[in-house]
C-alpha positions as CSV (number, residue, x, y, z in Angstrom):
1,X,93.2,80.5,116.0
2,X,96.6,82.2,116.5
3,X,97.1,83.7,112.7
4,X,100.0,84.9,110.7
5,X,99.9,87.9,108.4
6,X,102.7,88.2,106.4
7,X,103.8,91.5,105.0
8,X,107.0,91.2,103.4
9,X,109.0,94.5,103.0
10,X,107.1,97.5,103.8
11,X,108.7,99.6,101.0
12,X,107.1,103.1,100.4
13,X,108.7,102.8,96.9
14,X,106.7,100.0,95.8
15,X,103.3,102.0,95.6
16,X,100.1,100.3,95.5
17,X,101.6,97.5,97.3
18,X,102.9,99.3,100.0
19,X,99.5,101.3,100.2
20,X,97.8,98.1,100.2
21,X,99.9,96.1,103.1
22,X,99.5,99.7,105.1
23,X,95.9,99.3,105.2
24,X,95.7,95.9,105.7
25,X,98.4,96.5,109.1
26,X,96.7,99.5,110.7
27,X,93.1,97.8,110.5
28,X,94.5,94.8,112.4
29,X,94.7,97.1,115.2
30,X,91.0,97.9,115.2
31,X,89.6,94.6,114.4
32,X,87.1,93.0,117.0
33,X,88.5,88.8,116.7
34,X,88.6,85.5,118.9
35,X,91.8,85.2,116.9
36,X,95.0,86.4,117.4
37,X,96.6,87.9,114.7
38,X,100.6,88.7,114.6
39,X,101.9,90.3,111.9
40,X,105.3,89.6,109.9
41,X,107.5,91.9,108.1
42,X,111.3,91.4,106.7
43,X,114.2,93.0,108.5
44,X,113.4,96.3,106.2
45,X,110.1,97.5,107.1
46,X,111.7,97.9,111.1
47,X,111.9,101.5,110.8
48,X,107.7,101.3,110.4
49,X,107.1,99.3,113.8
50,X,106.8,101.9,116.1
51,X,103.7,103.2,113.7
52,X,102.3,100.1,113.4
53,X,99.3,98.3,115.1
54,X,99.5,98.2,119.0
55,X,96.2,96.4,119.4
56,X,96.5,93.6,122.1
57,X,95.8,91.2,119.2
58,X,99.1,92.2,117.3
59,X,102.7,92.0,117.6
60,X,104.8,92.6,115.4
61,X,108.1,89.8,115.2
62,X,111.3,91.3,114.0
63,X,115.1,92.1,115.0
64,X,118.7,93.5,114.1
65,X,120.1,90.1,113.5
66,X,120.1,86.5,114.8
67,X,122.5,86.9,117.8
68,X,120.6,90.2,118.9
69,X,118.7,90.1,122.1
70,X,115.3,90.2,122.1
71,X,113.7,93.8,122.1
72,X,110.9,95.3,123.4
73,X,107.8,96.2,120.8
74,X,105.3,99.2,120.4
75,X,102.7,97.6,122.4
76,X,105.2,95.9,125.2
77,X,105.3,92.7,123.7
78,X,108.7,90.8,123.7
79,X,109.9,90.6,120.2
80,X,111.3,86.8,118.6
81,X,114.6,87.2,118.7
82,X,116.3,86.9,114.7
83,X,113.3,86.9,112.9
84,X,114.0,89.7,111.1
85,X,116.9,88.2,109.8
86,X,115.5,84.7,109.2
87,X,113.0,85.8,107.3
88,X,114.6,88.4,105.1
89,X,117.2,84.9,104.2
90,X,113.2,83.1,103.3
91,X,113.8,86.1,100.5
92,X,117.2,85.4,99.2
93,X,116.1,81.7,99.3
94,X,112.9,82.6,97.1
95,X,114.9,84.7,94.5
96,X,117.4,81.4,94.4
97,X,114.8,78.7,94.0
98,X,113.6,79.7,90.8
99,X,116.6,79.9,89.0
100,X,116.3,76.8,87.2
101,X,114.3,77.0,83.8
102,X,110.6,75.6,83.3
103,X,110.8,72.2,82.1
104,X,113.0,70.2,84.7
105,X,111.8,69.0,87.7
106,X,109.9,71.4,89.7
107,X,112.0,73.4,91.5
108,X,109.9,74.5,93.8
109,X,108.3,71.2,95.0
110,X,112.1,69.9,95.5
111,X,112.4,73.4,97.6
112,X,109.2,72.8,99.1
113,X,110.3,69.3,101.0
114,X,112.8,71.6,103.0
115,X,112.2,73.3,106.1
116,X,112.3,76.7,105.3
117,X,112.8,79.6,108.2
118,X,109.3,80.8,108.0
119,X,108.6,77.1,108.1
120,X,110.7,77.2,111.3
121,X,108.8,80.2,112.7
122,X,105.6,78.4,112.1
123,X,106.3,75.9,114.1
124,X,108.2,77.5,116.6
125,X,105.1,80.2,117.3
126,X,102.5,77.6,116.4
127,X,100.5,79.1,114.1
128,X,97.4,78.0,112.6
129,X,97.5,79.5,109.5
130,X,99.0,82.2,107.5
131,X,97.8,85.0,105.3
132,X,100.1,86.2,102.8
133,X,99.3,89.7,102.0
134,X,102.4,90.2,100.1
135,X,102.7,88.7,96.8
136,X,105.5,86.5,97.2
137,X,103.9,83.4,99.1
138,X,106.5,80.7,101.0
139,X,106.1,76.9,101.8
140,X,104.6,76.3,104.9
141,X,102.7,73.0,106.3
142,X,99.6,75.0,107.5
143,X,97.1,76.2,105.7
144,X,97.3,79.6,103.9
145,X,95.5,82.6,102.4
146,X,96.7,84.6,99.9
147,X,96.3,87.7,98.3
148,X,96.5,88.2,94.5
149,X,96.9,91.6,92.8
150,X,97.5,90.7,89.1
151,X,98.1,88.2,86.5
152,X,99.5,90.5,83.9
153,X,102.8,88.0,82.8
154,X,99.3,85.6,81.8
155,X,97.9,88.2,80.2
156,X,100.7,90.7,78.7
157,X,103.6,88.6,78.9
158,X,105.6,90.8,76.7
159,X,106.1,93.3,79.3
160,X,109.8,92.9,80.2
161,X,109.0,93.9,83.9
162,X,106.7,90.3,83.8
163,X,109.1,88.5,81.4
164,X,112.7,89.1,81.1
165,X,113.9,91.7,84.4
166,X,113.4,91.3,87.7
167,X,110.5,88.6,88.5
168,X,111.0,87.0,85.2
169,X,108.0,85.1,83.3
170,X,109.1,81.8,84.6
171,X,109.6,83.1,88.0
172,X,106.2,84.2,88.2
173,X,104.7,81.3,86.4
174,X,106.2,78.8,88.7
175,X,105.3,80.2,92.0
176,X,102.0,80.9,90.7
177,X,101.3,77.5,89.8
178,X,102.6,76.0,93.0
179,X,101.0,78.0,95.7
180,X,97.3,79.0,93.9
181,X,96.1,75.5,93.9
182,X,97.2,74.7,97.4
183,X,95.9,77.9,99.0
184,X,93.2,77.7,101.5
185,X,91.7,80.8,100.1
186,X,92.3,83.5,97.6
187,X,91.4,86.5,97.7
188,X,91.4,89.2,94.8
189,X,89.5,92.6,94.1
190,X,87.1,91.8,91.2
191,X,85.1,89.0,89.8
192,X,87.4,89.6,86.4
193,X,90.3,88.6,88.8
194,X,88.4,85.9,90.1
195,X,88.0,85.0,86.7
196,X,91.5,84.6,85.7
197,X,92.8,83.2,88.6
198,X,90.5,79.9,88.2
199,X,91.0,79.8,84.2
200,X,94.9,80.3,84.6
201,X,95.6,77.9,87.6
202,X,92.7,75.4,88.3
203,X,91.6,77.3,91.5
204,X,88.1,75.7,92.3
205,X,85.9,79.3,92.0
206,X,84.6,78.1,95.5
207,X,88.0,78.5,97.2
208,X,88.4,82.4,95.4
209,X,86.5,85.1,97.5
210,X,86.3,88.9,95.7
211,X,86.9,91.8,98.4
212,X,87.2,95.1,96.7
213,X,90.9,96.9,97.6
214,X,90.0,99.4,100.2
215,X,91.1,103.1,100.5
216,X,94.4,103.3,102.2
217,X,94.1,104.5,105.8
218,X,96.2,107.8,105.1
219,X,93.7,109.3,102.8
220,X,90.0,109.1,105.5
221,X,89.6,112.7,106.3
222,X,92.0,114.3,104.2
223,X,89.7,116.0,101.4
224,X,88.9,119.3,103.5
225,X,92.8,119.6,104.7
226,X,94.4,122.9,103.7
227,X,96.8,122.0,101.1
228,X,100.4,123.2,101.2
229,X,101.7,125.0,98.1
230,X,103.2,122.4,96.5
231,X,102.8,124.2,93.0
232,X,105.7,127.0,94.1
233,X,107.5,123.7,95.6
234,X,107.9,122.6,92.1
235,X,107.1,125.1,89.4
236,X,104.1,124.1,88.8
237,X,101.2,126.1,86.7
238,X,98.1,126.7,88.0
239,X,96.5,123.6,85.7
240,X,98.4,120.6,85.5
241,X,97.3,116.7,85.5
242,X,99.0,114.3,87.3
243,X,100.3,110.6,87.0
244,X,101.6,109.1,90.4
245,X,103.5,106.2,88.9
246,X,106.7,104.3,88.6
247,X,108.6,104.2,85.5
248,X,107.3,100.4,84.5
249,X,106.6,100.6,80.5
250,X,103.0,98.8,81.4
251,X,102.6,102.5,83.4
252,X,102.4,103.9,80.0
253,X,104.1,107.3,80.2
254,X,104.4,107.4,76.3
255,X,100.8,107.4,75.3
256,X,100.0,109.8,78.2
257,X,102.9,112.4,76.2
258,X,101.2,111.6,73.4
259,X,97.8,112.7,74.0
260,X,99.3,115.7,75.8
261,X,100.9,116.6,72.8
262,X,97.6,115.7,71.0
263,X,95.9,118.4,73.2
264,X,97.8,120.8,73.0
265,X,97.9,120.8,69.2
266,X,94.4,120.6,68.3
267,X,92.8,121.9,71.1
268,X,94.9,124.4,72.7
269,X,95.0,122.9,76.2
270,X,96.8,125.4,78.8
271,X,98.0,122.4,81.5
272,X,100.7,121.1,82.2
273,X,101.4,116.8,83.2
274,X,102.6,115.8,86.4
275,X,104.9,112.5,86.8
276,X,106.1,111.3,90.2
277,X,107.5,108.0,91.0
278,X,110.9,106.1,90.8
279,X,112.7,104.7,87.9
280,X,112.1,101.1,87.6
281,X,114.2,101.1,84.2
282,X,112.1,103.3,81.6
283,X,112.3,107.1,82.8
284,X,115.0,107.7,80.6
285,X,113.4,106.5,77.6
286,X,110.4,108.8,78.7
287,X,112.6,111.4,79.0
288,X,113.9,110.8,75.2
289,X,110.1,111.0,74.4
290,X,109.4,114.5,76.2
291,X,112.3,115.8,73.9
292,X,111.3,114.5,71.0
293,X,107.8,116.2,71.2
294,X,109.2,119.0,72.4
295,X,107.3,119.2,75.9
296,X,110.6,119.7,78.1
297,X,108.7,122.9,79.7
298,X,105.3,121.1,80.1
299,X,106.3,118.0,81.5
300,X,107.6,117.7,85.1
301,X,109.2,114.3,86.3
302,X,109.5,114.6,90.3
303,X,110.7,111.3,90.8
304,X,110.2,109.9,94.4
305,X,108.0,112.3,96.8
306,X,106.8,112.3,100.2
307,X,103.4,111.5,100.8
308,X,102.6,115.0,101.8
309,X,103.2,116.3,98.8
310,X,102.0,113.3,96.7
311,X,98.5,114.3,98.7
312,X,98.7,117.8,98.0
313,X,99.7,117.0,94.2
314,X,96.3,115.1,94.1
315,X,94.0,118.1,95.4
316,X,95.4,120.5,93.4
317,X,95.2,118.6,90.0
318,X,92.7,119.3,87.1
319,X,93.0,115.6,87.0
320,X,94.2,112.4,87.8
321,X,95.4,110.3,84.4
322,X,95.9,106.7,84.8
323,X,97.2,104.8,82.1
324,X,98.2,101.7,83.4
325,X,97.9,98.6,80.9
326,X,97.8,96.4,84.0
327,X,94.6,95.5,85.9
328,X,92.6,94.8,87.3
329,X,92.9,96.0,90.3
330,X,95.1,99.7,91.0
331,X,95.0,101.8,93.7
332,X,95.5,105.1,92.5
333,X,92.1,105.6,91.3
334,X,90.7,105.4,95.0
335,X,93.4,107.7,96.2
336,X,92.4,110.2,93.9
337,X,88.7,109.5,94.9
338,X,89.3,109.9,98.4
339,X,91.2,113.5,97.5
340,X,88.5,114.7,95.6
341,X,90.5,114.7,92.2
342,X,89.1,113.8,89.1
343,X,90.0,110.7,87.1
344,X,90.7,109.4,83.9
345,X,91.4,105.4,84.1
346,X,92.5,102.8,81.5
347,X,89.8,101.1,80.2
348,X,91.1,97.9,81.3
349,X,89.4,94.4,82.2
350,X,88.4,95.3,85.7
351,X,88.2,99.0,85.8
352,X,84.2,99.4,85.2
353,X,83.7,96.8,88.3
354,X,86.1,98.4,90.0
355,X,85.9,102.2,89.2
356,X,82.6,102.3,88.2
357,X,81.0,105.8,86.9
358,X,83.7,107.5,88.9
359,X,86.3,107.7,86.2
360,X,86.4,108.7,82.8
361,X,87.5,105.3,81.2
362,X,89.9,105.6,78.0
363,X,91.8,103.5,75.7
364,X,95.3,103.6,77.1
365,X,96.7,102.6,73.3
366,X,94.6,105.6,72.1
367,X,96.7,108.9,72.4
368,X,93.4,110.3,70.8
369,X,91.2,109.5,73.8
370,X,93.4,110.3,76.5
371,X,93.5,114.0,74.7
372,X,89.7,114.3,74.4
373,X,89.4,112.9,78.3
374,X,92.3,115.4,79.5
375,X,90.6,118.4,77.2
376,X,86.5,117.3,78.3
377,X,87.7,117.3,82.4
378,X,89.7,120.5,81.7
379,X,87.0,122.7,80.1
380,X,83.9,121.3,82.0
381,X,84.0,122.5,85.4
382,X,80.4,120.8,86.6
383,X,82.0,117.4,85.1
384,X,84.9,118.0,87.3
385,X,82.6,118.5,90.6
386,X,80.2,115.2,89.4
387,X,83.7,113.3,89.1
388,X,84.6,114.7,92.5
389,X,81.4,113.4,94.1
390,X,80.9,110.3,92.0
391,X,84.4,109.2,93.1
392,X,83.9,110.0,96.8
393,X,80.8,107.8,97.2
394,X,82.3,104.8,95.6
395,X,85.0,104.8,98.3
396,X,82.6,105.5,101.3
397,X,82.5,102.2,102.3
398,X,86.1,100.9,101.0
399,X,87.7,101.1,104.2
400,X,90.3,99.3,105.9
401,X,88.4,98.1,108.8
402,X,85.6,96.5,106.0
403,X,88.3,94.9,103.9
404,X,90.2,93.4,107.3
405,X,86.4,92.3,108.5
406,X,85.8,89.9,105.3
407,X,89.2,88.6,105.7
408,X,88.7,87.8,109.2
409,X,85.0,85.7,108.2
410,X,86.5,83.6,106.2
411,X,88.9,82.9,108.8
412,X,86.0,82.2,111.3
413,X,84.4,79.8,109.0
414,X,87.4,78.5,108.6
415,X,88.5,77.3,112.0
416,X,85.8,74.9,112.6
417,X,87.8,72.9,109.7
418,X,91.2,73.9,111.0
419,X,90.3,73.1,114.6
420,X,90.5,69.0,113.7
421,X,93.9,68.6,113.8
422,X,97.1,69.9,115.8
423,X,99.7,71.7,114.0
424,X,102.8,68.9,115.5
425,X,101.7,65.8,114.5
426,X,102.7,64.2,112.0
427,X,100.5,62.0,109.2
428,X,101.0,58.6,107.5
């Protein structure tokens, strides 16, 4: 079968997903198939091609603009002319589709009788199906996998990054409900999201398949590399824990200051907390919070920062803390596995399947635990090293190449269905 995977916008910035859409497109270029597989990406994730798979099984389809010639790609193929254009307008048209309130007519099946551009490309490439390993899924007439991360607006809808900004409650709640009952397959990290995805939207367990997330491909055979001093880079102490996250409020930076503070107080903790990732609307509150408890010469905020540094800033840390409130799948964890740094999770639905006895799991609601975690890893140096090794064999066998492998199964069992009809005809 000739097979689309559709990435979206390869944005660094957006963090686990982009880590997650970078291992999925580097282990397309290892993967033994009878299919071919061609890979999509928006006008904005161009400046990644020529780092991209170069396999003779994937091409990648982009361009400067409609009326540019066609190009030549990183491995010779001829590139559709447009596409990158085309489909970053299937994004403006996705954004616009939902701007209508729950409880008219659904938008999105009066969208859905339109031919879209992706639905355009489809036909025009003749695809036989298409895996969506971004979150935002489009109408197509083929069949489709897709990939889900997270339910949170279900589960903590009073987020305002799930409810009220950005992809709003509704928004997500309507493309949810379209596309999850009329996917081929979908695919999730744990049983827990297995779970949720059939008792929020109908999805017949049969039709869900759990692959764990897999250890971006950035991180294999970095745990022996001499780390740069990234310390005198940015004034750091010799102990510090870090927290690679964006400034969400589900990211939980409060609670993490908090049981800093906590530790420092009643324990006498000699560390110092490490945040790096871009403002998504919250930092300055966080910053209010670090001046309120006084910890303006503990706490470091880096902001954005290469992923160099972001892989020295793991190796060098006492500890990774990660406080989401979102499961139940993150991706941080396994970085810092794969680094050799020690982890304290959120004890989340998911994280035990997911994490197993790799992480110290804590109440992220409990300032009190996060303290006691970050004191316990500080002072115990043989905890540290079991962490260390605990966390490294959980991730031995979360690569890429495994998680690309399952995908591509399903897809072999199922083109003996898809094979029964032709993608141009049309049914009465």
């Amino acid at each position: 079968m000739k097979v689309a995977v559709y990435l979206g916008a390869r944005d660094p910035e957006v963090g686990g997903g982009f880590a997650f859409q970078t291992s999925v497109a580097e282990a397309l270029k290892g993967l033994e198939s009878r299919h071919e597989y061609v890979v999509i990406y928006d006008r904005r994730g161009r400046q990644l091609a020529e780092t991209g798979p170069e396999g003779a099984s994937v091409k990648y389809l982009h361009g400067e603009q409609a009326t540019a010639p066609a190009a030549t790609g990183p491995s010779g193929e001829g590139l559709l002319k447009g596409v990158g254009t085309r489909i970053k307008k299937v994004g403006c048209r996705f954004r616009r589709r939902y701007r209508r309130s729950l409880g008219l007519r659904d938008r999105t099946e009066i969208e859905a009788e339109r031919e879209s551009p992706l639905q355009r490309l489809v036909k025009e490439e003749e695809f036989d199906l298409i895996w969506f390993a971004s979150q935002k899924y489009q109408h197509v007439s083929i069949p489709f996998i897709c990939t889900v991360w997270d339910l949170q607006h279900r589960l903590q809808p009073f987020f305002p990054e799930v409810s009220t900004a950005g992809w709003t409650w509704g928004q997500r709640e309507e493309h949810y409900r379209f596309f999850l009952p009329r996917a081929t397959k979908v695919l999730t990290g744990t049983h827990v999201g297995k779970r949720e995805i059939a008792h929020f939207y109908g999805v017949a367990e049969d039709n869900i398949e759990v692959i764990p997330f897999a250890v971006p491909p950035y991180l294999r055979g970095r745990l022996q590399e001499k780390s740069s001093n990234v310390r005198d880079k940015y004034g750091l102490k010799d102990k510090y824990f870090f927290y690679p996250a964006q400034f969400w409020p589900h990211k939980n930076h409060v609670n993490v200051l908090l049981g800093l503070k906590r530790a420092i107080a009643e324990h006498n903790l000699d560390a110092e907390l490490v945040f790096a990732g871009s403002d998504r609307g919250n930092q300055a509150f966080v910053e209010d919070e670090i001046r309120r408890l006084g910890l303006e010469k503990t706490v470091h905020i880096l902001g954005f920062v290469p992923r160099s540094d972001v892989l020295d800033l793991y190796r060098e840390a006492q500890a990774l803390v990660f406080a989401s409130f979102f499961g139940p799948d993150n991706i941080p964890p396994l970085e810092a596995f794969a680094l050799g740094c020690p982890t304290i999770a959120a004890r989340v639905n998911g994280a035990q399947e997911q994490l197993g006895d790799a992480a110290i799991l804590v109440d992220p609601a409990r300032p009190d635990e996060i303290a006691m975690a970050m004191v316990v890893v500080s002072n115990d140096v043989a905890l540290r090293r079991k962490l260390k090794s605990e966390g490294y064999n959980r991730i031995e066998s979360l690569t890429p190449a495994a998680y690309v492998k399952s995908v591509n199964k399903i897809i072999d069992r199922l083109a003996s269905i898809r094979r029964c009809w032709g993608g141009n005809a049309t049914y009465r």
